[in-house]
Legacy VTK file of the C-alpha trace (Angstrom):
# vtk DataFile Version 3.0
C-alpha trace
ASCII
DATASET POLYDATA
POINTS 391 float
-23.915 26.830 7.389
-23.958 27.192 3.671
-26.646 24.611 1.751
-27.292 23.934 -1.527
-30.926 25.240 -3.146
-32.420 21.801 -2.659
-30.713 21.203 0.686
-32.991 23.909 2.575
-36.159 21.934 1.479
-34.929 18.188 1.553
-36.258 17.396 4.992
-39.600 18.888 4.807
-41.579 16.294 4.120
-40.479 13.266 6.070
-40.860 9.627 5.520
-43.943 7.948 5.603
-44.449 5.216 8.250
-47.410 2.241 8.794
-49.248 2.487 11.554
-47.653 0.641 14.639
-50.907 -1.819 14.821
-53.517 -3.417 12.140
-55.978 -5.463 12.463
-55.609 -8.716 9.796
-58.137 -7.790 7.677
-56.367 -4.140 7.282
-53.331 -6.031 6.863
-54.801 -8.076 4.218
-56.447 -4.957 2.651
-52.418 -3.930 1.945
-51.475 -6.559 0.805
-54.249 -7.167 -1.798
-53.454 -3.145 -3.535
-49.868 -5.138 -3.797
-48.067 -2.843 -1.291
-44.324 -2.925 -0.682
-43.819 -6.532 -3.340
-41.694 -6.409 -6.116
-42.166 -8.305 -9.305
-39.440 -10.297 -10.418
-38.487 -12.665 -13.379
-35.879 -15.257 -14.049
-34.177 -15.876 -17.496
-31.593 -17.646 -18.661
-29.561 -17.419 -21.795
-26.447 -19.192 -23.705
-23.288 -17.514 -22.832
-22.454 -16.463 -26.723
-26.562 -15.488 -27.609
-25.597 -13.005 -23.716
-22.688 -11.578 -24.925
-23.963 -10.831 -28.108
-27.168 -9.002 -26.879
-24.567 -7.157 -24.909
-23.379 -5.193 -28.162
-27.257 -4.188 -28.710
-27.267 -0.216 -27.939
-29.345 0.406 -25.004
-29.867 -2.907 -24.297
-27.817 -3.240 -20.685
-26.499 -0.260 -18.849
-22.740 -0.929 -17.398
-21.712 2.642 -16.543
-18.868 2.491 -14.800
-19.239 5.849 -12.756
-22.034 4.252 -10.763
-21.044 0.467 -10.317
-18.483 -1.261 -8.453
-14.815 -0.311 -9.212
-12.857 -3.408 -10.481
-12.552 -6.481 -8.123
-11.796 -9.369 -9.994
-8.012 -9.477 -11.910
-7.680 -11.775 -14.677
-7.317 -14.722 -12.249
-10.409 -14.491 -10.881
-11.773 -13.778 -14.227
-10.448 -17.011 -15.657
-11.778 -19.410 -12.900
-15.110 -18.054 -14.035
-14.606 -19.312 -17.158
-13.185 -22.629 -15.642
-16.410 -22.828 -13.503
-18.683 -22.536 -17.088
-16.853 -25.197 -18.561
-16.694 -28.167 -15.656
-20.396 -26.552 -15.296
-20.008 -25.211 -12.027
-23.453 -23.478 -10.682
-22.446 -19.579 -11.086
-24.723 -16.764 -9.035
-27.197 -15.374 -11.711
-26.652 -11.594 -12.422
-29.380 -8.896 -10.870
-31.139 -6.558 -13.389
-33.454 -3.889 -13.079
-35.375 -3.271 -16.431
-35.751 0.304 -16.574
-37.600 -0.059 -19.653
-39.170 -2.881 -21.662
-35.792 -5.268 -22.638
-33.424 -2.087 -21.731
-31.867 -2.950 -18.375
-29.480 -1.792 -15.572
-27.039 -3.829 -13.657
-27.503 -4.226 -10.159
-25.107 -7.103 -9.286
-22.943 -9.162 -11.835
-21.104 -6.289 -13.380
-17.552 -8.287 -12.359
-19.309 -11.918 -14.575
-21.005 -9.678 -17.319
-17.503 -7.979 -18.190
-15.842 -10.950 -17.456
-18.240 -13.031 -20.201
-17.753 -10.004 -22.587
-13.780 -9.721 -22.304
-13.564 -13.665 -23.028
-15.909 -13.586 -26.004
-13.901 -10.283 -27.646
-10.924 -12.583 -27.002
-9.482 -9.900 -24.347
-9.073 -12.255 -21.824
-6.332 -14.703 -21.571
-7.191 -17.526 -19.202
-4.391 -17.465 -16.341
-4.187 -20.111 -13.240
-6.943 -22.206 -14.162
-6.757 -25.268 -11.811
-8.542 -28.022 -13.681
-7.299 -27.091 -17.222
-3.550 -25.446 -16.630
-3.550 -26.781 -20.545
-5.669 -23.702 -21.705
-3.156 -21.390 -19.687
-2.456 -17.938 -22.032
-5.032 -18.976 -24.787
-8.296 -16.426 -25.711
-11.702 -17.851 -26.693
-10.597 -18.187 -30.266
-7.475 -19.938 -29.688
-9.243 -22.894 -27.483
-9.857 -26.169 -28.894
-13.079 -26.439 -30.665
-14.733 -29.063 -28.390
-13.644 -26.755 -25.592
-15.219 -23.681 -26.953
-18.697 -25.810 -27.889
-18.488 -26.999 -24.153
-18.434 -23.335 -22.854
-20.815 -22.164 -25.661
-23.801 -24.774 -24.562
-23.429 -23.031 -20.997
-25.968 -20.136 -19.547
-26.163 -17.448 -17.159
-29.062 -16.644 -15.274
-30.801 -13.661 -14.116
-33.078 -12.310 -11.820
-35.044 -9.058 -13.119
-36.733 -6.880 -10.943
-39.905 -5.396 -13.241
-41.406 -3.063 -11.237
-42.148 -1.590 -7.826
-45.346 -0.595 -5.873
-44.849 2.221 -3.470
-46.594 4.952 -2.272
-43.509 7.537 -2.980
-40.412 7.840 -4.408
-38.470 7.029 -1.645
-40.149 3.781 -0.512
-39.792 2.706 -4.132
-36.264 3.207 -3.640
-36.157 1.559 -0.268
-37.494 -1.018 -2.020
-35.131 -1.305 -4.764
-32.341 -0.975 -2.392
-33.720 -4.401 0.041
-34.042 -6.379 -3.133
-31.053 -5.489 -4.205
-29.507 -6.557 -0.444
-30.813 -9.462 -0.228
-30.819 -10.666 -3.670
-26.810 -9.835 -3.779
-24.969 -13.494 -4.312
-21.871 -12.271 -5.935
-18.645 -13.146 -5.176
-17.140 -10.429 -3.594
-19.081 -8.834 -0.733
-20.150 -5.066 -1.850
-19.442 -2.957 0.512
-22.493 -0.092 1.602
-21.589 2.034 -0.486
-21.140 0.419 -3.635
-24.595 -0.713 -3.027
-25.263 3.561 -2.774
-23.281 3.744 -6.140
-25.328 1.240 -7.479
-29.015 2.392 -6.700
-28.622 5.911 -6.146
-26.353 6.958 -8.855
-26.988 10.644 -10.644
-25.032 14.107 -10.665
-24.631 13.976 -7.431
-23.190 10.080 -7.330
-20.554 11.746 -10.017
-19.640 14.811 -7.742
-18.948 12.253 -4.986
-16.337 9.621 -7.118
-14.348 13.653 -8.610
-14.120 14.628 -5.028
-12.563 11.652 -3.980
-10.536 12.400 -6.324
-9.231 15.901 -4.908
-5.605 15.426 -4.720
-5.531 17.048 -1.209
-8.430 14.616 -0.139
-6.346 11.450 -1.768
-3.513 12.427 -0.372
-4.991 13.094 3.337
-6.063 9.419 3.361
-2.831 8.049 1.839
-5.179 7.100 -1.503
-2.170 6.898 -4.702
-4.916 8.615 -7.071
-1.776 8.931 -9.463
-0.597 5.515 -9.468
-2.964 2.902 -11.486
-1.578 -0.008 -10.069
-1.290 0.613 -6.286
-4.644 2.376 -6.462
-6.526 -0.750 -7.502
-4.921 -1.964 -4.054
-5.436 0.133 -1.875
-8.558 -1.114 0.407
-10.319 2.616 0.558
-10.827 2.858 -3.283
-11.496 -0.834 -3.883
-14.672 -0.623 -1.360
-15.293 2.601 -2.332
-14.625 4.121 1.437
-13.352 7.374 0.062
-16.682 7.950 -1.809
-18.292 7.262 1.314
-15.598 9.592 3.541
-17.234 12.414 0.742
-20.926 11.687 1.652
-20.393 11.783 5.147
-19.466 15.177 4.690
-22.379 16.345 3.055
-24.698 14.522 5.442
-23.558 14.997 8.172
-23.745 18.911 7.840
-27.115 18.094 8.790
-26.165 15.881 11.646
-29.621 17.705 13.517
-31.435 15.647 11.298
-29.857 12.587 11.629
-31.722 9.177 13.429
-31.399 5.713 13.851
-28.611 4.412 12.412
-25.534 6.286 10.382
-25.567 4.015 7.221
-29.342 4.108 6.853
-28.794 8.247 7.196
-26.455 8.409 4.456
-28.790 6.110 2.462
-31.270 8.468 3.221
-29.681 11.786 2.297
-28.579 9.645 -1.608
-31.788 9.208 -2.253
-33.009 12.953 -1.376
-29.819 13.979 -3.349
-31.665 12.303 -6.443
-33.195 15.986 -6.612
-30.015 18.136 -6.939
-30.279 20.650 -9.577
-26.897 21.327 -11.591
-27.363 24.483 -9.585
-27.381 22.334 -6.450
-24.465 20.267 -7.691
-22.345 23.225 -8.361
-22.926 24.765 -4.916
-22.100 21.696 -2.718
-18.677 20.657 -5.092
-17.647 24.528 -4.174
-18.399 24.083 -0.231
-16.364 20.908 -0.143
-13.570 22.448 -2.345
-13.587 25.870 -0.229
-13.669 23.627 3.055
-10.683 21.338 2.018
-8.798 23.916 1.115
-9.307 25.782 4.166
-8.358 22.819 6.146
-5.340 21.764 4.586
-4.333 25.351 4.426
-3.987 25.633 8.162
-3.044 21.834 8.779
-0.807 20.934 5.825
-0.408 17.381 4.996
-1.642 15.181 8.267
-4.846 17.412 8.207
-7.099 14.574 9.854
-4.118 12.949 11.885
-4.698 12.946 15.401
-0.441 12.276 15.765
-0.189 15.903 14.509
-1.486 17.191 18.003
-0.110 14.365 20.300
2.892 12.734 18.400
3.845 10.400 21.303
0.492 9.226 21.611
1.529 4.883 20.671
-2.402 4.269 20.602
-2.712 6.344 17.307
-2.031 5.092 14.398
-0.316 7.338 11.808
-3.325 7.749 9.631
-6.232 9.921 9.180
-9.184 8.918 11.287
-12.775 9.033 9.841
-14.232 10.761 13.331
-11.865 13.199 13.505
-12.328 13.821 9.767
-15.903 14.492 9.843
-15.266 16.598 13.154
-13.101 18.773 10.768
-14.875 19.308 7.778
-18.594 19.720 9.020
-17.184 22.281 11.757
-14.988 24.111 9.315
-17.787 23.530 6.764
-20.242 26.101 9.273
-17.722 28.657 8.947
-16.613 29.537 5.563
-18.255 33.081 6.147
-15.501 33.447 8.007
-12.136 32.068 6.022
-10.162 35.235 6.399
-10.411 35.080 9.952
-9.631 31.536 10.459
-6.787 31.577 8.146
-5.339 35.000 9.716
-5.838 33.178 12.350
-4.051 29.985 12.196
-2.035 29.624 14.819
-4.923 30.056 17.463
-7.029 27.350 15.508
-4.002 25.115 15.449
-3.582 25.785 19.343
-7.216 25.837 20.090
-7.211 22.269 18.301
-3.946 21.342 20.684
-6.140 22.198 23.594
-9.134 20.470 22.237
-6.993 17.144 22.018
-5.555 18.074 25.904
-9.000 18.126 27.170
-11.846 16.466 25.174
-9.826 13.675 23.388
-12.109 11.249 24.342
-15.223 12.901 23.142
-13.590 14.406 19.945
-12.495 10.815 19.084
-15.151 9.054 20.396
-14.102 5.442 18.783
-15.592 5.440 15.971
-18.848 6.119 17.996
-22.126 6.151 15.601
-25.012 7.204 17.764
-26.562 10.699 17.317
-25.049 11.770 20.750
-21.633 10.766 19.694
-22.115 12.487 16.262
-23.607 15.259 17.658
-20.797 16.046 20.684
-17.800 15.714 18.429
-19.177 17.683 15.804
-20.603 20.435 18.415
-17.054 20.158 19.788
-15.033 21.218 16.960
-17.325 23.562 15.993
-17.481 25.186 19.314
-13.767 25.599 19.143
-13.496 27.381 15.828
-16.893 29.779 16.929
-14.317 30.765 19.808
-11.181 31.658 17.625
-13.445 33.788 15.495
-14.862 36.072 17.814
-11.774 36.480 20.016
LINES 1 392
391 0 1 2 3 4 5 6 7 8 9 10 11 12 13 14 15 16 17 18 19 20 21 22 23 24 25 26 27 28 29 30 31 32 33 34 35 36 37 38 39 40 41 42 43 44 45 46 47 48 49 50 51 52 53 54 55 56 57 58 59 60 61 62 63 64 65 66 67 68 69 70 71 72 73 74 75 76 77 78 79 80 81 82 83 84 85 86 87 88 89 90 91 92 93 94 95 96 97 98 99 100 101 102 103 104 105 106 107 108 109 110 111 112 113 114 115 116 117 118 119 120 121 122 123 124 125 126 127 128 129 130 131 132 133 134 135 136 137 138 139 140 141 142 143 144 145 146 147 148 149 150 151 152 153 154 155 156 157 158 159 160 161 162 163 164 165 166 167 168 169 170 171 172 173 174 175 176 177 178 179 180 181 182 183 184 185 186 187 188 189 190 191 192 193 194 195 196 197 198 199 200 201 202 203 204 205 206 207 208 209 210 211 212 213 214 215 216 217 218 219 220 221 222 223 224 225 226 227 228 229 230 231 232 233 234 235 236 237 238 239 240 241 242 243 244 245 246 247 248 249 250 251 252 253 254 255 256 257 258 259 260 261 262 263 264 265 266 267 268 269 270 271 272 273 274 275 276 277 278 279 280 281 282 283 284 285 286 287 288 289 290 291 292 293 294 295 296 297 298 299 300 301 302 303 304 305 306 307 308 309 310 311 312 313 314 315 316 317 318 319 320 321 322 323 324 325 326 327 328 329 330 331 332 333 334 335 336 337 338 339 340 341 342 343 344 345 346 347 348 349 350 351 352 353 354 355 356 357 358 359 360 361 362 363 364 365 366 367 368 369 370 371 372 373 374 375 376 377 378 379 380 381 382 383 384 385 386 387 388 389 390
C-alpha cells in the first residue's frame, strides 16, 4: 500500500493513557499540576462595538475552508435579528484565543456572519414573525428607535484561554470535548464539521478539493456545479462527503484502527496535523490515481451495489458508504498494479459479480462499524482484486 512520508511514522508513538487505578491523594496530586482543565472566560459586548471589532485585521479568524458550510438562509438569519430586538436569550458564540485578543471561531460562525451581514446592511430582514412591518428593510433603513433597541443588545462568549496537557494530542482532545460540549448552536454540527473546525490545516483543505473531484461528486449524486441545489443537498450541508474522503485515508490503515470509527478518524485528523506539503501532495495523487482507476473500470454507479444485482428491491439506487470504502482502500493497495487491473477489467468486474453472489452479506455488512466488520469487508475486496492480478 502506498503512504505518504509522514504516514509510515504516524502510529509509532501511541497515545498516552492514566493508569487504570489511583489512590486519592495521587488523584489529587493531578489535579493540583492542573491536568486535563481548561481555562475559560466569558465576555459580553454590544452588538454594533462586536461587529465593529470584527473589521479589526487579525482580530477573529472566520475562514471559511475550515468552518461549517452555510446553514442558515436569510430567514433564519432574520429571526436572529428578531430574537435581539424582543431580547430573546441567544447561545453565546465559542472562541478559542489563539493569541492575546486574536481569536478563532469554534461555534457561532452562522450568528457572527449573520450580526456582520445586518450591520453592512447586506441583510434584508425576511419572515420575521413579531415585526412583518420591518419585512425587506436593512439596518439603515429601520426606524431609529428600532435600530437603538437592537444596538443596546449583546452577544456573549465563551473563550477557551488555554490548555494543560501532557502532548499535543491530549491538548487537542481537549479542545475537541470543550468544544462538544460547549456547542449550543442552533443547528446540530455534524462530526465532521466539528473535525473541520478543530483540526483544520493542509490536509483539512486537500479533504473539502477532493470532495470536490467531479467523478467523486458525481458518484454520490453531489451537484458540485449547481450553487443552488448544492446548498441542499444533505451530504455537502453536513459535510458527509468530506468525511466519505477521510475515511479513505484512514481507513487504509484499518490494522490500526480501535474502539470506535468516529473517534479513529478523529484520531488520524489530528496526526494529519503533521503532513508535510510533501505528504499532502502524495496522498491527493493516491486518491486521484485510485478514483480514477475505479471509475475507469466501473463507469458512473462505481459504488452502487444495483450495478451487480439490479433486481435486488432492498438496494437503493445510490452509492453506499461500506461498499465505498471496500472499493477504494482495496483498489487503493494495488495501484502498483493499474495496468493489470485495467487490462483486466472484465475479470475485476466479474470477480466483483461473484463477490456480490457469495459474500454480499459480509461485503455490505450494514453499515457495520466494528473492527471485524471493517476489517472483513475491506480484506474481502482486497482479496478479490490480489486474485485477478496474479491469474
Amino acid at each position: 500500500m502506498p503512504l505518504a512520508p509522514a504516514e509510515k511514522k504516524m502510529w509509532e508513538t501511541p497515545p498516552q493513557k492514566d493508569p487504570k487505578k489511583m489512590s486519592d491523594d495521587e488523584i489529587n496530586a493531578k489535579y493540583e499540576k492542573r491536568e486535563r482543565r481548561i481555562l475559560t472566560e466569558m465576555n459580553r459586548e454590544k452588538l454594533p462595538s462586536f461587529a465593529d471589532a470584527l473589521k479589526k485585521p487579525g482580530y477573529m479568524e472566520i475562514r471559511p475552508f475550515f468552518q461549517r458550510r452555510p446553514r442558515w438562509n436569510k430567514k433564519m438569519q432574520s429571526r436572529l435579528i428578531e430574537s435581539f430586538l424582543i431580547n430573546i436569550p441567544v447561545p453565546p458564540i465559542i472562541l478559542y484565543e489563539k493569541e492575546y485578543n486574536s481569536y478563532e471561531v469554534m461555534d457561532g460562525q452562522q450568528r457572527i456572519t449573520t450580526i456582520q451581514d445586518f450591520y453592512d446592511n447586506k441583510l434584508e430582514l425576511t419572515d420575521l414573525e413579531l415585526w412583518p412591518e420591518l419585512e425587506g428593510r436593512t439596518y439603515n433603513q429601520l426606524p431609529p428607535k428600532i435600530k437603538a433597541g437592537i444596538d443596546r443588545r449583546s452577544i456573549s462568549s465563551i473563550v477557551l484561554i488555554t490548555e494543560s496537557a501532557p502532548n499535543q494530542e491530549e491538548a487537542l482532545y481537549l479542545k475537541q470535548l470543550a468544544f462538544e460540549r460547549l456547542n449550543t448552536g442552533g443547528v446540530d454540527l455534524s462530526r465532521q464539521e466539528v473535525r473541520n473546525c478543530l483540526y483544520y490545516g493542509d490536509f483539512n483543505k486537500l479533504l473539502l478539493e477532493l470532495a470536490k473531484n467531479p467523478i467523486f461528486a458525481r458518484s454520490w449524486g453531489i451537484p458540485i456545479d449547481d450553487k443552488e441545489a448544492l446548498e441542499k443537498n444533505s451530504l455537502y450541508k453536513k459535510m458527509e462527503d468530506v468525511e466519505l474522503v477521510l475515511r479513505f485515508f484512514a481507513l487504509r490503515h484499518f490494522h490500526k484502527f480501535h474502539g470506535k470509527l468516529e473517534e479513529f478518524l478523529d484520531k488520524y485528523m489530528i496526526k494529519s496535523l503533521m503532513f508535510s506539503e510533501e505528504d499532502i501532495a502524495v496522498l491527493r495523487n493516491i486518491f486521484l490515481k485510485t478514483i480514477y482507476i475505479v471509475h475507469l473500470i466501473y463507469g458512473e454507479n462505481l459504488f452502487n451495489p444495483k450495478l451487480f444485482e439490479p433486481k435486488n428491491i432492498t438496494f437503493k439506487d445510490q452509492a453506499y458508504k461500506t461498499y465505498y470504502e471496500a472499493v477504494m482502500v482495496g483498489f487503493s493497495n494495488h495501484l502498483e498494479s493499474e495496468d493489470v487491473l485495467i487490462d483486466r477489467k472484465q475479470k475485476v468486474i466479474e470477480a466483483t459479480q461473484k463477490l456480490f453472489e457469495e459474500d454480499k452479506d459480509r461485503l455490505l455488512t450494514g453499515g457495520g462499524k466494528t473492527k471485524a466488520d471493517i476489517q472483513k469487508r475491506l480484506r474481502l475486496f482486497d482479496d478479490m482484486l490480489a486474485q485477478v492480478i496474479n491469474e
